[in-house]
KOLMARSE-963559 format. One line per field, with one value per residue (C-alpha): residue in one letter; x, y, z negated. Coordinates in Angstrom, 2 decimals. Example, Ala and Ser with C-alpha at 12.3 -4.5 7.8 and 13.67 -1.06 7.14 Angstrom:
fidren	c(A	S)
px	c(12.30	13.67)
py	c(-4.50	-1.06)
pz	c(-7.80	-7.14)
This chain:
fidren	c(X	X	X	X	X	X	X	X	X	X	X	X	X	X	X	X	X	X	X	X	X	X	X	X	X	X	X	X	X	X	X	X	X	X	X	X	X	X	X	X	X	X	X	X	X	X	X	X	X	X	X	X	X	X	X	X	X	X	X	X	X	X	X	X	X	X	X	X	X	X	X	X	X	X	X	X	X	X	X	X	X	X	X	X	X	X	X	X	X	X	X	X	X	X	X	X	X	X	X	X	X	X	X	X	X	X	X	X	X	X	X	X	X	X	X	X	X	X	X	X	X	X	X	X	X	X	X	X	X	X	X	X	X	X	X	X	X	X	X	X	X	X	X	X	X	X	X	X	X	X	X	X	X	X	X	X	X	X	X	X	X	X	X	X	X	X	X	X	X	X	X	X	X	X	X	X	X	X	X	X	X	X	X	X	X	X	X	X	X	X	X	X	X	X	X	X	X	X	X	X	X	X	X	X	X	X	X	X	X	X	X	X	X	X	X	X	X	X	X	X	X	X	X	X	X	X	X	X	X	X	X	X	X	X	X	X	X	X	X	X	X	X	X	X	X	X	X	X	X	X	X	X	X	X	X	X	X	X	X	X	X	X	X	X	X	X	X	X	X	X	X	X	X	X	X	X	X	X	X	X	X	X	X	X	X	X	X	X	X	X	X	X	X	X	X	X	X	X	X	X	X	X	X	X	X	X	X	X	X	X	X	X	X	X	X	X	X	X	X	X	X	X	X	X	X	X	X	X	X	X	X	X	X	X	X	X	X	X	X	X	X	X	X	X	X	X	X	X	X	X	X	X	X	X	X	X	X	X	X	X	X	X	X	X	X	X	X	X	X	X	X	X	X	X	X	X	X	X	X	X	X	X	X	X	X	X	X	X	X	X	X	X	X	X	X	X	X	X	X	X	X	X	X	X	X	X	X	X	X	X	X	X	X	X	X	X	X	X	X	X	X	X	X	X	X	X	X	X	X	X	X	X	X	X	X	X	X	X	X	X	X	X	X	X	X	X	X	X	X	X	X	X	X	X	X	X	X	X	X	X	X	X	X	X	X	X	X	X	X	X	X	X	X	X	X	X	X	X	X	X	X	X	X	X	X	X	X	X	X	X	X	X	X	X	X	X	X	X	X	X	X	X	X	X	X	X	X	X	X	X	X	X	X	X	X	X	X	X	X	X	X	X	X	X	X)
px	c(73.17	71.63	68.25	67.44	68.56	66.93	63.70	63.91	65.06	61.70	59.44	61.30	59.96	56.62	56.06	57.95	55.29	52.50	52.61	53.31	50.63	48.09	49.96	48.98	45.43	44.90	46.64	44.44	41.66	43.25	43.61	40.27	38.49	40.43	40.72	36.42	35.99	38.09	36.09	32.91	34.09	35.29	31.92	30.03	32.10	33.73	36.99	37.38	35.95	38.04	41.35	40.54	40.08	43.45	45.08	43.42	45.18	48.39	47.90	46.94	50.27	51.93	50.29	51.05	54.67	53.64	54.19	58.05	59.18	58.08	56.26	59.47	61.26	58.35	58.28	62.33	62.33	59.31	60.93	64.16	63.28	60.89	63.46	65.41	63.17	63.01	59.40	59.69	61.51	59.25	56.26	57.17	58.36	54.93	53.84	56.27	55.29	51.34	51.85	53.88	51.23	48.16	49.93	50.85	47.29	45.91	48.58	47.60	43.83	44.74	47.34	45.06	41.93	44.20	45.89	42.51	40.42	43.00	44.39	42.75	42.43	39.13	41.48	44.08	41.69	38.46	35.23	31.95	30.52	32.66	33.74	37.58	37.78	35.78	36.96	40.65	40.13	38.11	41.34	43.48	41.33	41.61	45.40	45.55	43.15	45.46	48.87	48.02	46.60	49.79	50.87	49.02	50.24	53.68	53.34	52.03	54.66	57.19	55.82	55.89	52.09	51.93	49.23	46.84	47.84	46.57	43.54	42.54	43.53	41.34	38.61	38.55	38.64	35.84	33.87	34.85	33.69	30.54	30.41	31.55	28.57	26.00	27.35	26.96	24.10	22.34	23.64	27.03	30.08	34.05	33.64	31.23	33.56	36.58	34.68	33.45	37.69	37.42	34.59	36.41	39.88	38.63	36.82	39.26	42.13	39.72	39.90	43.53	44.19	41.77	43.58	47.06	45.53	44.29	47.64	50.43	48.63	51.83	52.41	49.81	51.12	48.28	49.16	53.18	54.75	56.09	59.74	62.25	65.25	63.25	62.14	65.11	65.60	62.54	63.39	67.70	66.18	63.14	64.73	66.15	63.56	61.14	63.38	63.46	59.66	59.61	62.01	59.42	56.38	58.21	58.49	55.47	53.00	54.02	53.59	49.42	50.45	52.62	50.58	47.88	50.46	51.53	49.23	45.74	43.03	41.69	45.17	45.80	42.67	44.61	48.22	46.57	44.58	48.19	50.26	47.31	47.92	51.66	51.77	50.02	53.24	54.87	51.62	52.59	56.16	55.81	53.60	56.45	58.89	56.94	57.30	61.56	62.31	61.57	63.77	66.58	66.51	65.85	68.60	70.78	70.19	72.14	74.71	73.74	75.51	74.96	71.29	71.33	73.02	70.86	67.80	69.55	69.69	66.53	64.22	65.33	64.93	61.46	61.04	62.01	60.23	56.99	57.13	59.10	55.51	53.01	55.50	55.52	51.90	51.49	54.17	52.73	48.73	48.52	46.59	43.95	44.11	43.21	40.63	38.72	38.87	38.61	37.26	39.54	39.28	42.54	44.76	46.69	48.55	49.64	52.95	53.44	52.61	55.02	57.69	56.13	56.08	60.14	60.37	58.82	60.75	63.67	62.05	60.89	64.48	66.00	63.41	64.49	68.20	66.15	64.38	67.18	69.44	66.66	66.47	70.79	70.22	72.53	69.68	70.96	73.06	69.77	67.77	70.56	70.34	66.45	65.88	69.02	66.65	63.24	64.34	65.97	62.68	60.10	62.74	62.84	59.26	58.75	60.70	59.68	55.75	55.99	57.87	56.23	53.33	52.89	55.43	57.83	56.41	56.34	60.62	61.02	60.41	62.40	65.52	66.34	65.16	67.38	70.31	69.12	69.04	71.77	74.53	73.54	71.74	72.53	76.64	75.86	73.73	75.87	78.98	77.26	75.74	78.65	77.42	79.34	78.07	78.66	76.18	73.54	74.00	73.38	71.33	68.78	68.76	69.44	67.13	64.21	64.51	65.48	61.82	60.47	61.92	59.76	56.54	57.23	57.36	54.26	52.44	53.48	52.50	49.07	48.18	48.67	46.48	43.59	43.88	41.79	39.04	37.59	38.52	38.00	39.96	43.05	42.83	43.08	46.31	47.58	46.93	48.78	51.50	51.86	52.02	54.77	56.77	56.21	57.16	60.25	61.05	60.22	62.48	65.39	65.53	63.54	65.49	65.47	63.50	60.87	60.61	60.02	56.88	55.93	55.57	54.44	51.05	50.46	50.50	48.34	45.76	45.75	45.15	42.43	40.35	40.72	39.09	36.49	35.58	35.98	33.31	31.12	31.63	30.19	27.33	26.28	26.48)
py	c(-13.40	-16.69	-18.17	-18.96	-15.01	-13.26	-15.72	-14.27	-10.12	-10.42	-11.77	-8.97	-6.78	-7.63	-8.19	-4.35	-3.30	-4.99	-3.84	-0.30	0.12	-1.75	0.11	3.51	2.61	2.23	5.14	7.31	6.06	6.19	10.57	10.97	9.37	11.82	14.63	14.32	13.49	15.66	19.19	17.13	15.58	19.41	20.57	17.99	17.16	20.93	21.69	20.72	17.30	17.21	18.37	14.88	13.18	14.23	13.06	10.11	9.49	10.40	7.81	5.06	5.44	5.49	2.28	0.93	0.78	-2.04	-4.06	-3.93	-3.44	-7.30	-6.71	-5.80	-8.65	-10.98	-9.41	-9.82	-13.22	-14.74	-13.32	-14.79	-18.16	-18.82	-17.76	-20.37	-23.14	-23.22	-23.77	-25.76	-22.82	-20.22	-21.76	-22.32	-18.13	-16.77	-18.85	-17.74	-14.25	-14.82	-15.80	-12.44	-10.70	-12.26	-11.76	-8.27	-7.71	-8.88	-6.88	-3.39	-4.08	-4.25	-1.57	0.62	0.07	0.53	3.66	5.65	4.95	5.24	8.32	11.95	12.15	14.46	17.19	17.23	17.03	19.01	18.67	19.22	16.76	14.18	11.23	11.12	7.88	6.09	7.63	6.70	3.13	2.54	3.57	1.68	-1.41	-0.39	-0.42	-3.89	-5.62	-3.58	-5.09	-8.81	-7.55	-6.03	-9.68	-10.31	-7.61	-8.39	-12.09	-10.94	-8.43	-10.72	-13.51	-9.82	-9.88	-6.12	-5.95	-8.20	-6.55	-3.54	-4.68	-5.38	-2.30	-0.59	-3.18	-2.09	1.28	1.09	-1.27	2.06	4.85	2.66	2.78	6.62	7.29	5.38	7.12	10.63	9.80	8.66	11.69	10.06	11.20	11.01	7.88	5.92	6.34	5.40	2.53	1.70	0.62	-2.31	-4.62	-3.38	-4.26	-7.79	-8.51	-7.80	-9.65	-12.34	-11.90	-11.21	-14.87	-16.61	-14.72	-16.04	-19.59	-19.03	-17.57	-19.42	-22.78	-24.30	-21.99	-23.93	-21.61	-22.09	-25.61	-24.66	-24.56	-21.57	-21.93	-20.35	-20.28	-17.88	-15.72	-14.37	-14.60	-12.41	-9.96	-9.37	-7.98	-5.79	-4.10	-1.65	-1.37	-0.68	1.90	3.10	3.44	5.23	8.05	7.92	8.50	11.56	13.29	12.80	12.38	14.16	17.24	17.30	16.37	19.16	21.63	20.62	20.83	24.14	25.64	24.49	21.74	23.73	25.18	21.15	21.69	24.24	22.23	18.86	19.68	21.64	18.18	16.39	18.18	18.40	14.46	13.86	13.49	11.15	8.77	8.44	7.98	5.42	3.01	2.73	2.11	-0.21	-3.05	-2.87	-4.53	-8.01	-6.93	-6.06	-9.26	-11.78	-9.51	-9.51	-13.33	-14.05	-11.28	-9.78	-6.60	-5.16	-5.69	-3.84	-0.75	-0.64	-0.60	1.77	3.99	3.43	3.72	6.73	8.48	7.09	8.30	11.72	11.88	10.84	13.31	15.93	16.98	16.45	18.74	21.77	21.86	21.53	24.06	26.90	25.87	25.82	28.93	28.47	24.41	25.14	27.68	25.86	22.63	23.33	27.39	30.62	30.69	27.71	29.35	30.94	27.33	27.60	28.49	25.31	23.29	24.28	23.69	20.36	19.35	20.44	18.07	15.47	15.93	15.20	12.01	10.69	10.91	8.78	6.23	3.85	3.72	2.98	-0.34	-1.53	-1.28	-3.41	-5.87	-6.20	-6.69	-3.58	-0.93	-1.07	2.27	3.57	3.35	5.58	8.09	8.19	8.11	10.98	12.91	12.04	13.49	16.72	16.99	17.02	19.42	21.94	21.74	22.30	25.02	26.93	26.23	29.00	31.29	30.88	28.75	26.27	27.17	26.53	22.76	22.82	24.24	22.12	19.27	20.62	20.79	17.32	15.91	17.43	17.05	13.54	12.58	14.70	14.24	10.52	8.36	8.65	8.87	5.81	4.05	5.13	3.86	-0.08	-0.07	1.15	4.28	7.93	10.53	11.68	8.68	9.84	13.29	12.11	8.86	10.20	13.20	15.79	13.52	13.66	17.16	19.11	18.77	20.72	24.31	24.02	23.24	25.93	28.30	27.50	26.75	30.37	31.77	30.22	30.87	34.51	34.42	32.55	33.08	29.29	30.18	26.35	22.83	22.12	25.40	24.57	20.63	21.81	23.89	20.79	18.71	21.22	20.99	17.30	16.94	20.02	17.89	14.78	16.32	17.04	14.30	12.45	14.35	14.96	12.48	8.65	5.97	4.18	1.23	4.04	5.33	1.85	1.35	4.71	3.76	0.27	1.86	4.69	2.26	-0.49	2.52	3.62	-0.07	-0.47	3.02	1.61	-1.93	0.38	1.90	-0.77	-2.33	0.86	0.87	-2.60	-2.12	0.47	-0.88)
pz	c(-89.70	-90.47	-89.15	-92.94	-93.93	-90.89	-92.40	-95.51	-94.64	-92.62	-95.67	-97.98	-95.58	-95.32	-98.90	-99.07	-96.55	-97.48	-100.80	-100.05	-98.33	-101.01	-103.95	-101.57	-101.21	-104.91	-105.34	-102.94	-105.23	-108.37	-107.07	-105.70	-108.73	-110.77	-108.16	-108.64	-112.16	-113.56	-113.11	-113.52	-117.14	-117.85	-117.54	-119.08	-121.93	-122.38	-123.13	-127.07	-125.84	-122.56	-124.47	-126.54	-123.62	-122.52	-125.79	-125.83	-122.47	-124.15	-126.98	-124.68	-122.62	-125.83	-126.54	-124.08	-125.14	-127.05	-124.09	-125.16	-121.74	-121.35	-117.61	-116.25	-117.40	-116.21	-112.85	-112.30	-113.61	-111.55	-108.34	-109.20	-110.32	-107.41	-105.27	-107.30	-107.40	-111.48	-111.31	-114.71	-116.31	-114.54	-115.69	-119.26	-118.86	-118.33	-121.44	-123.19	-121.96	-122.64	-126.71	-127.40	-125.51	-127.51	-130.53	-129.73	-129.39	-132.47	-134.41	-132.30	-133.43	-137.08	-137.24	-135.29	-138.32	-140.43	-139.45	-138.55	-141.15	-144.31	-142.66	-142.89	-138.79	-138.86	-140.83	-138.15	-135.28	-136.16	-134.10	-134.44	-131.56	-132.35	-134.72	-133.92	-136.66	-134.43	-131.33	-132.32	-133.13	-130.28	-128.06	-130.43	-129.65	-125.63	-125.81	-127.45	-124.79	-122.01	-123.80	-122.16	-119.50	-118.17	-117.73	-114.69	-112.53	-113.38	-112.05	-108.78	-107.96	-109.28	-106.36	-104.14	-104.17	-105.33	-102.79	-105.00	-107.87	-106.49	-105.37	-108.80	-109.91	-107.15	-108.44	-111.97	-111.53	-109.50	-112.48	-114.70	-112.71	-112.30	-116.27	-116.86	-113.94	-116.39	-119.70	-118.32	-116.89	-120.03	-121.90	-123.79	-124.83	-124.69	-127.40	-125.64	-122.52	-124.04	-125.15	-121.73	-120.85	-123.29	-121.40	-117.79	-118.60	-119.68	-116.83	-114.45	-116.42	-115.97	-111.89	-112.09	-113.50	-110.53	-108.28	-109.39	-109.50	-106.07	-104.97	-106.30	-107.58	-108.61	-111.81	-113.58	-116.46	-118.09	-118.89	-119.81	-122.96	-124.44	-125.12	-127.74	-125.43	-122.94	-125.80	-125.93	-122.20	-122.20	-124.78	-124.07	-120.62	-122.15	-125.10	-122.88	-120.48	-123.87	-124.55	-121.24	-121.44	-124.65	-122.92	-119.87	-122.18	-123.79	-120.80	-119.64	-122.44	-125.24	-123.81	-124.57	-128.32	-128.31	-126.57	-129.51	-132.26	-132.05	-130.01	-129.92	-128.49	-126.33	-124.48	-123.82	-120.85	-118.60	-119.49	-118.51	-115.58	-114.27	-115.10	-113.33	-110.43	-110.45	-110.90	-107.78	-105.87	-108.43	-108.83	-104.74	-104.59	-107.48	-106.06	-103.29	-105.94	-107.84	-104.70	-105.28	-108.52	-107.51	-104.15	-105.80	-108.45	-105.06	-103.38	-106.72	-107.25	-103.76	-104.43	-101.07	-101.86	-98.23	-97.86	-101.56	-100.47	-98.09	-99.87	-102.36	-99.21	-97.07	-101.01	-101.51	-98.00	-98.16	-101.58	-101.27	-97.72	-99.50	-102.29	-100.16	-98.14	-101.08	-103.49	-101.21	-100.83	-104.65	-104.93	-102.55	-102.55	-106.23	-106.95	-104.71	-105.01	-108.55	-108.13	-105.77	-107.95	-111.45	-110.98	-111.14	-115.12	-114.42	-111.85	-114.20	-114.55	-111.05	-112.36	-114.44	-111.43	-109.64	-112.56	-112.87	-109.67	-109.12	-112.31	-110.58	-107.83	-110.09	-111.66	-108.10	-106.68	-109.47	-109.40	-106.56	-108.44	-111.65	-109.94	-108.05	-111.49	-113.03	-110.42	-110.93	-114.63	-115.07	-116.51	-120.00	-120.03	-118.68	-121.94	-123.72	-120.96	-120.86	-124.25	-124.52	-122.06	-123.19	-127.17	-125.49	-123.40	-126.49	-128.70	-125.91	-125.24	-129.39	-129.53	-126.36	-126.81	-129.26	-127.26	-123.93	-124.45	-122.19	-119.58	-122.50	-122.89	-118.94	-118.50	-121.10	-119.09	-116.10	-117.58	-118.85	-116.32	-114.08	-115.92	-116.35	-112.80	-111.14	-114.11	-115.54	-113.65	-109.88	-110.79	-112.64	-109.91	-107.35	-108.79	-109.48	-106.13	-104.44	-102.21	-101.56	-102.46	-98.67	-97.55	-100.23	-99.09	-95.78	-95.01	-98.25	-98.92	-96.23	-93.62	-96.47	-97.85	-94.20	-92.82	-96.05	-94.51	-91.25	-93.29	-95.85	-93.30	-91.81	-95.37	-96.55	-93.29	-92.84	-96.35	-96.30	-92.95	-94.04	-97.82	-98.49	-101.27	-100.66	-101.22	-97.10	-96.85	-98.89	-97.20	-93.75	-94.39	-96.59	-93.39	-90.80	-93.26	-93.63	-89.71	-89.28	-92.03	-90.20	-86.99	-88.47	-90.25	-87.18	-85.39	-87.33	-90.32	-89.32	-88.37	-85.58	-87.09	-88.63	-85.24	-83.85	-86.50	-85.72	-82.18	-82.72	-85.04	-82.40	-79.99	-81.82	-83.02	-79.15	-77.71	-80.21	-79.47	-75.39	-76.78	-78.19	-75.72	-73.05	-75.01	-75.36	-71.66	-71.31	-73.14	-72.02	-68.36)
């Protein structure tokens, strides 16, 4: 290997790291804001105004469709024209990007006035607290300023800065709680809240765009020209990747619309606090995932096939080894995880966590092949496959809501998504990548999933001993689970360079607490 290549493997890899870790950090928030607002927000708003809350979640990921699959395409091209040198072309991209953004926005505020308030919405969604006219346009209006927004974080994980992306992230959700706080505070509502994401998503686009300045000074994008040629540079990539996201918004958000539509408002509360919970897992996994596109498109760029099976490999151990621990507590702590957090009047949903969370499971494992696909340019069969599984997902879901309530909406998630990843996507992946199904049996898989039996064992067996009625309770088993899986994992499935980081932190942390107290030692004398 090259001086120039071992260079850049060891930049990938901090940029890999360094993001990770970031992207978990704002994700830790991103669950303990939720994880603390969500039973507060259930009692204050109560559960007709918390089941709109919920939808009004659903909507706004919907919206955010409007993107058009655009971020993606942003994020792969930056990566590969800096690592290009086509700062000209880059440049003149991101400008490009910015004026279908703006104008994306304008059109979502008009269509959204339009649609609310010529359309009987207060029929279909009675309340008696509520206006859901102005309630609905106010969220329209959020997912237009969000639509440009989107742009930012795309540029700084396409220059492999996820780590500043996510430190903005971190940063405005900490402006929002700030406002929710004030709002509940001074005796407001689900509107006034919803209005609240308007003001924060504006000012932290505007500290997204000094930190790119700051960051990479030489995009001066602001001073580019948009260009027609890249249009369509920009939009051949994202039409699949749009439809990609449509199939990934009808797995996981229609379900609260459909839970409303044939059920009722107020069944959405025990579906959406159990998907809450059940997503926890996911939201982790992903943020790992999130660092690989502009990998694979640097990687892809140099047709560095090795170094690309490789990640295809390594991503998806890591993947299923992050959601492998987090799963099996969801799966076996559910009952008492949602007793002590929301109150026993909710544990009856324990069952569609754990349905959930095997979907998720699913979802998580195809993810890495998803990214690296998108950073090779070859993710169009993936939008027929998704959107294939995505419209089997919400006709299953119809049909058993009625049958089983909402474990029907719940199984019908599970079972195209399965089919999805085991029978479409990983052959697929697999096949472009070039990897056996004997080294993703082996090197991903089986090292990832193998740990799990140990901690089940002891899960199921401290549970029934201490039978956890408290929050601290069900924690402290979660904990002793997570280090029997880590033992494991440690044991039988890391590699030798995770073993060597492993040893490098415990070593690092150790020196550090012997500093400490060296000092304390000094002091003192």
């Amino acid at each position: 290997m090259t001086a120039e290549r071992q260079n850049r493997t060891a930049a990938l890899q901090r940029a890999v790291i360094r993001g990770t870790a970031a992207n978990h950090v704002a994700t830790i928030a991103s669950l303990a804001t939720g994880f603390v607002l969500t039973p507060i927000l259930v009692h204050e708003l109560g559960a007709e105004q918390f089941g709109l809350w919920a939808l009004v979640g659903s909507i706004i990921a919907y919206g955010r469709l409007l993107d058009l699959g655009m971020a993606s395409a942003l994020t792969k091209y930056v990566a590969e024209y800096r690592a290009t040198g086509w700062l000209d072309r880059l440049r003149a991209l991101i400008a490009t990007a910015l004026v279908l953004y703006v104008a994306l926005c304008g059109i979502t505020i008009a269509a959204a006035g339009l649609l609310v308030w010529s359309l009987p919405v207060d029929e279909w969604l009675p309340t008696r607290e509520v206006s859901v006219h102005w309630l609905l346009f106010l969220t329209g209006c959020s997912v237009a300023v969000s639509i440009p927004s989107a742009a930012s974080g795309a540029v700084l994980r396409g220059l492999h800065r996820s780590d500043a992306a996510s430190w903005l992230s971190t940063a405005g959700l900490v402006l929002w709680i700030a406002a929710v706080a004030g709002i509940l505070a001074a005796g407001g509502g689900i509107v006034a809240i919803v209005a609240a994401q308007i003001p924060v998503t504006i000012l932290t686009q505007l500290l997204s765009v000094f930190v790119i300045d700051r960051l990479a000074p030489e995009l001066r994008f602001a001073r580019a020209r948009p260009n027609a040629a890249l249009f369509r540079t920009v939009t051949a990539y994202s039409w699949s990747m749009f439809l990609v996201n449509v199939a990934g918004r009808l797995q996981a958000r229609t379900d609260e619309i459909v839970v409303c539509a044939v059920l009722s408002v107020a069944a959405v509360t025990p579906y959406a606090i159990a998907r809450r919970l059940s997503g926890v897992a996911h939201l982790a996994t992903t943020q790992f995932v999130r660092v690989l596109l502009p990998v694979a498109s640097e990687l892809s760029s140099a047709t560095d096939r090795g170094h690309l099976q490789d990640l295809f490999l390594v991503s998806t151990r890591l993947t299923l080894a992050m959601f492998a621990p987090l799963g099996c507590i969801l799966a076996l702590l559910a009952g008492p995880l949602l007793e002590a957090w929301v109150g026993e009047s909710f544990a009856d949903a324990a069952a569609v966590v754990v349905v959930l969370t095997i979907a998720s499971l699913f979802d998580a494992f195809l993810m890495p092949a998803g990214a690296i696909l998108q950073g090779m340019n070859r993710h169009r069969p993936l939008a027929i496959m998704a959107v294939a599984s995505g419209v089997t997902n919400l006709a299953l879901s119809v049909v058993l809501a009625s049958q089983l309530g909402i474990m029907g909406v719940a199984v019908g998630t599970l079972i195209p998504t399965v089919f999805e990843c085991t029978v479409m996507v990983m052959p697929y992946a697999m096949r472009v990548v070039g990897i056996t199904p004997k080294q993703l049996v082996m090197q991903a898989i089986w090292p990832a999933l193998v740990p799990t039996i140990p901690m089940a064992i002891a899960l199921y067996a401290l549970e029934r001993a201490v039978r956890p009625t408290s929050l601290p309770t069900v924690a402290s088993l979660a904990l002793a689970g997570m280090l029997v899986y880590a033992a494991a994992y440690l044991r039988l499935g890391a590699s030798p360079l995770e073993l060597a980081a492993c040893r490098n932190a415990m070593g690092g942390i150790l020196r550090r607490f012997a500093d400490i107290r060296g000092d304390a030692t000094v002091k003192a004398a």
